[in-house]
Every structure is written in C-alpha cells, then in structure tokens.
N, C-alpha and C positions, 0 to 999 in steps of 0.2 A: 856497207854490205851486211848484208844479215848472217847473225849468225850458223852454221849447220845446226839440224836438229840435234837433242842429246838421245841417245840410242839405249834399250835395254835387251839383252838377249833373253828374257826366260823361259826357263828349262826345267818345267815340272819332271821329276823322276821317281821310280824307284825300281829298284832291281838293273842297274843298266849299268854295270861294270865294264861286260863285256863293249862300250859301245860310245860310251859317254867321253873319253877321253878324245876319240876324234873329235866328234860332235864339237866339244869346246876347241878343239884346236881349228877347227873349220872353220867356223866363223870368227874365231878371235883372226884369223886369216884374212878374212872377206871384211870381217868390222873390226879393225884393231884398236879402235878409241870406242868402242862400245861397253858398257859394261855388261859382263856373263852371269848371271845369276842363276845359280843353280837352287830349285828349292827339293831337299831330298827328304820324299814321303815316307819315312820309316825305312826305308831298305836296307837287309840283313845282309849286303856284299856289303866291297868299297867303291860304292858309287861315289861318294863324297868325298873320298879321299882321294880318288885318281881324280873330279872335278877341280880339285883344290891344288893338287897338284900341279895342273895344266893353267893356273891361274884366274877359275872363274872363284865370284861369292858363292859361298857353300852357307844358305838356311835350312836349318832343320823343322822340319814340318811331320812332329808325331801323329796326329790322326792323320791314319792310313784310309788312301781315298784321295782320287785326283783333281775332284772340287776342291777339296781342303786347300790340296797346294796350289790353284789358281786363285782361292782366298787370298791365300798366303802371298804370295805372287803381286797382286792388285796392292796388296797394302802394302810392299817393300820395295816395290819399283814406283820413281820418281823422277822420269825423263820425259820428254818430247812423246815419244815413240815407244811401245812395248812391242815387243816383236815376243810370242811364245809357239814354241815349237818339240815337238816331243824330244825324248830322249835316245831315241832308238834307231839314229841315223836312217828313216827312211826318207828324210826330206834333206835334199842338199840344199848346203849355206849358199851355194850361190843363185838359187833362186830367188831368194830374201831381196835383193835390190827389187824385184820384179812388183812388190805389197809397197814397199817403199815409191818407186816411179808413183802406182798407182793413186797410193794417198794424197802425194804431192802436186799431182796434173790434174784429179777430179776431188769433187767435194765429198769427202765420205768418214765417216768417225770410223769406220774397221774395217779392213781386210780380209778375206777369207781368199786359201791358198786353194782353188779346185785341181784333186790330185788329175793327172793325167800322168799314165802310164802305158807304153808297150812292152812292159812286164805283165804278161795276164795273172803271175803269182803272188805278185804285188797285195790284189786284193783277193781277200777270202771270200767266195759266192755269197755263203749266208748273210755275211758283214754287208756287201754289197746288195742285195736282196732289202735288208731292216732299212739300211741305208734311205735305198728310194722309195719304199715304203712309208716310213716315217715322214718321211720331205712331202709326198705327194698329202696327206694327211695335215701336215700341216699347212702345207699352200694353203690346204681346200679349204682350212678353218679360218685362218687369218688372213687369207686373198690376200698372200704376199710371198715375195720368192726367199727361200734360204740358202740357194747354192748346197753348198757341200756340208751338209751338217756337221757330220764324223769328222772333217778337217783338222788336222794337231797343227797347221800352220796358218796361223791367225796374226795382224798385225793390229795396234790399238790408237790409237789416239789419249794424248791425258785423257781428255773431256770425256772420253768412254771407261776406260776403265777407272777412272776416280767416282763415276756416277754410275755406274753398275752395280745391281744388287747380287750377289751370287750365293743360294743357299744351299746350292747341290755338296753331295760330300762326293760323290762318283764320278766314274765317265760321265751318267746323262748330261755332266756341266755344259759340252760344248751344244749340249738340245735348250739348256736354260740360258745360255748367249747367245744363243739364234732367236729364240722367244722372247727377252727381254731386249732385244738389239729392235725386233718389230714394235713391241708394243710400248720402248718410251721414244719410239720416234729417230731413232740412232738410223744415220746411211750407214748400208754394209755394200764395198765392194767389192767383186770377185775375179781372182787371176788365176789363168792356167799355170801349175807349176809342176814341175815335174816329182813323179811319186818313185822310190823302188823296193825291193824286197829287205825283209830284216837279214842283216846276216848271218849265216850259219852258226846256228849256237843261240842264237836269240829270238824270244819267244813272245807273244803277244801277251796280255794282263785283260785283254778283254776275253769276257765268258757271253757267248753270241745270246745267251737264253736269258742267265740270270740279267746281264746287262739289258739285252733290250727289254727286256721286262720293266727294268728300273728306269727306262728310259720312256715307256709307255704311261710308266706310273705319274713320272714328272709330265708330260705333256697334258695328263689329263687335270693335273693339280694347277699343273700354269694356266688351264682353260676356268677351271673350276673360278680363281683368284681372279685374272683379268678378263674373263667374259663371263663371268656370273649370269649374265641374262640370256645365255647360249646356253649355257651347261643345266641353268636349274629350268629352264623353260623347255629342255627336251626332258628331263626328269617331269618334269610337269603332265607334260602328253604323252607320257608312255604311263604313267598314272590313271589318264582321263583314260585313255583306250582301255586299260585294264578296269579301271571302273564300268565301264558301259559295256565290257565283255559280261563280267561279274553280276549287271542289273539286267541283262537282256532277259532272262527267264523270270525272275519277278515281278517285269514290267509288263513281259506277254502274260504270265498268269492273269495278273489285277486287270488286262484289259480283256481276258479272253474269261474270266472266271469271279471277277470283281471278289477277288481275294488272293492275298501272298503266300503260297505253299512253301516256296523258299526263302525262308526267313534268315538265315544265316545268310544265302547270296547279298542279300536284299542290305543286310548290316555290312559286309563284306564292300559293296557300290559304294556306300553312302561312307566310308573313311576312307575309301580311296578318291572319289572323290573331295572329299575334306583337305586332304594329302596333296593333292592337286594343286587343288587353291592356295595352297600354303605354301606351297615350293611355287608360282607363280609370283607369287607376295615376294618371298624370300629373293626370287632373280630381280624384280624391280626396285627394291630397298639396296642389294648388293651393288646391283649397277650405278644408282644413284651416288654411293659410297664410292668405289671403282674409280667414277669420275671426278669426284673431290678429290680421293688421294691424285689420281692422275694430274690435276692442275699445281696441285701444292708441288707436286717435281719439277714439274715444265716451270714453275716460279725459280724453284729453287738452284736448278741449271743456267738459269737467265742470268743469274748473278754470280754464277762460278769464274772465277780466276784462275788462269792457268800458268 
C-alpha cells in the first residue's frame, strides 16, 4: 500500500498574535501528523512565541516582506505537499482537505483556494476591484486563466515549489506565482473554499495603493522578462506612430515646398524612428533568448527527483 503523502502546513506571518495560536491549533487539529511551520517575517509582537508554544517550527525570516517569507518557506519545506495559508485566520483548516482531494483526483502541480464568502465584509471593494482587474489584464496577455490571484490558500506539489523562481520581497508574490505557474507550464487548479472576516482586533498588512501599484510593477516586469517580443514590440509602435506624428509637417513641407522648414521635427522623426527599429531588434534577440532559457528549464524539470 502506498504510503500517505508527507504534509507541510506554512504559515508566512507577521504581526499575528492576536490570531496565530488558533490557526496552529486548527490545523494541528484537522492535520495532526503534519508538520506546522511557521516562518515569522520580522514581527514586533509574539507571534512566534505563541506559534511555538502551540507546537508548530518557528523560522525566523528578517527581511520584512511576504515574498521573502514564501522564499523562505520554499526552501525549508521538504514534504510531498506544501499547503500555505495566511496567518490571520480568515481561511478555516477544514477546508484544506478540499486542495488536497483536488491534487490527488486531477493532474495539477498547485492548488488555488477561490475565496467564496457570504460575508460581504470578508472582502474589501477596492481589494476586490485590483483583484479582477489585475486577473482580467492578465488573462488577456497570457490567454490563460489565474483564478483568484490574491488567494493566501494555495496548495503545492514538491515538483512546484522546488522549481519555482520566486523574486518578489512583497505581496505582489502571489501575482509572481500566478505568472510563473503560466509561463513554465505548471497546472494550477482551483477549489471553492470558504473565506471569512479577520477578527475583531485584527487588521490587514495590505496597503490597496501602494500594494497594487507594486503589483502592477511586477506584472509589467514579468511581461517585460517572459514576453520581450510583446513588451518591446508595443514600445516599438508607439515609437513609429510618434515618429511619423513628429515627420508629418517635414514631409508635407519637402512635398508641398521641396524644402524642410522644420528642421528639428525632421531630426526629431528620424531618432524616433532609429529608436523604433532598435526596440524591434531588441524584442526579436530577447525572444530568441527567452526561449533557450525556457528549454534549459523544461530540461532541467525532466530530470528532477522528487
């Protein structure tokens, strides 16, 4: 008979005093041969100590920033399964069976928990707003689905998070695990789970502005890296349009006057132009690159042992 999988609960945090001691008592509940690992991002309570208390791994993770601790995370868990889920008790431990069925019955390297809630205070409008925003934005680049981006309950597969790149230091991380999950070929799939409000006394870490901002920044960096011949080929043609804006009047002069009265237009065309071609250049040399790194992975996964 084969063995059960080996299970990892983590639990990026910080600041979660108030919250964190159920959290691990829940699931050591629900998974009691699992192990809890809590990685705690700098937090100035005792998150860690009431973690430790309760009996999960308490890692300390100084750079503050919730990428860092899914860095962190990825490299300190070594089981079957990673289960990560925030700290802030909006996701109950007994949904978690629900990412687990799903991995188990379909073929898919991750999990994503889509919140469903009939707490309408659950989710915050703006938060919900970036949310499908974002999602729709990205569908429409990558002609691919992401579910619930913003998701803090996500389940892994070794094979995913031992080969995931993760450079994010912030929130946008869960937008750089939706974008790398597309673009090195990972299945992601997605289960209704139940969502509900923080509880009284505790407070969100996300900032709707500065965050989506930084979350905007990442998508256009990930477009920049893995579709080079998208990103510098629209930079290209908003160059040529501004060239042939910029030559229209010294091109009617020379044809109505066989002479250039605008001379600076005229120099003005003729490097945007230049500029054009050269960001053209640049997306077909990047692409070309793009897809060797791309094959050297898909090699280098072929041969992973798990």
């Amino acid at each position: 008979m084969k063995p059960a999988p080996s299970l990892t609960i983590g639990i990026p945090c910080y600041n979660e005093a108030l919250t964190i001691g159920k959290v691990v008592s829940d699931f050591r509940r629900v998974f009691p041969e699992a192990r809890i690992l809590i990685i705690d991002n700098a937090s100035t309570d005792d998150t860690g100590a009431i973690a430790k208390a309760g009996g999960a791994d308490v890692i300390q993770e100084p750079r503050k920033g919730k990428g860092y601790a899914v860095q962190r995370l990825f490299m300190e868990a070594d089981t079957d399964y990673l289960i990560m889920v925030d700290g802030d008790d909006t996701y109950p431990a007994e949904e978690a069976p629900k990412l687990i069925d799903a991995i188990q019955t379909q073929s898919g390297d991750t999990v994503v928990g889509r919140r469903v809630s009939r707490d309408q205070a659950a989710f915050v409008t703006t938060h919900t707003w970036g949310n499908n925003l974002l999602a729709f934005f990205i569908e429409t680049v990558f002609c691919a689905p992401v579910g619930d981006l913003f998701s803090g309950y996500r389940l892994f597969t070794r094979f995913f998070y031992r080969n995931i790149p993760i450079l994010s230091s912030g929130f946008e991380v869960e937008t750089e695990l939706a974008l790398q999950t597309i673009d090195k070929g990972f299945f992601q799939l997605d289960v209704d789970i139940d969502f509900r409000s923080r509880p009284e006394g505790s407070f969100s870490k996300l900032n709707t502005v500065k965050d989506g901002l930084r979350v905007l920044r990442e998508i256009l960096l990930v477009i920049k890296d893995y579709k080079p011949l998208l990103f510098f080929s629209f930079i290209s043609l908003v160059l040529l349009a501004l060239a042939m804006l910029a030559g229209f009047f010294p091109v009617r002069d020379y044809i109505c006057y066989h002479y250039v009265y605008r001379l600076p237009l005229a120099v003005l065309a003729t490097g945007l132009t230049l500029l054009s071609a050269l960001s053209f250049m640049c997306a077909v040399v990047l692409d070309t690159l793009v897809r060797h790194s791309r094959e050297q992975f898909f090699l280098r996964i072929r041969n992973f042992r798990h």
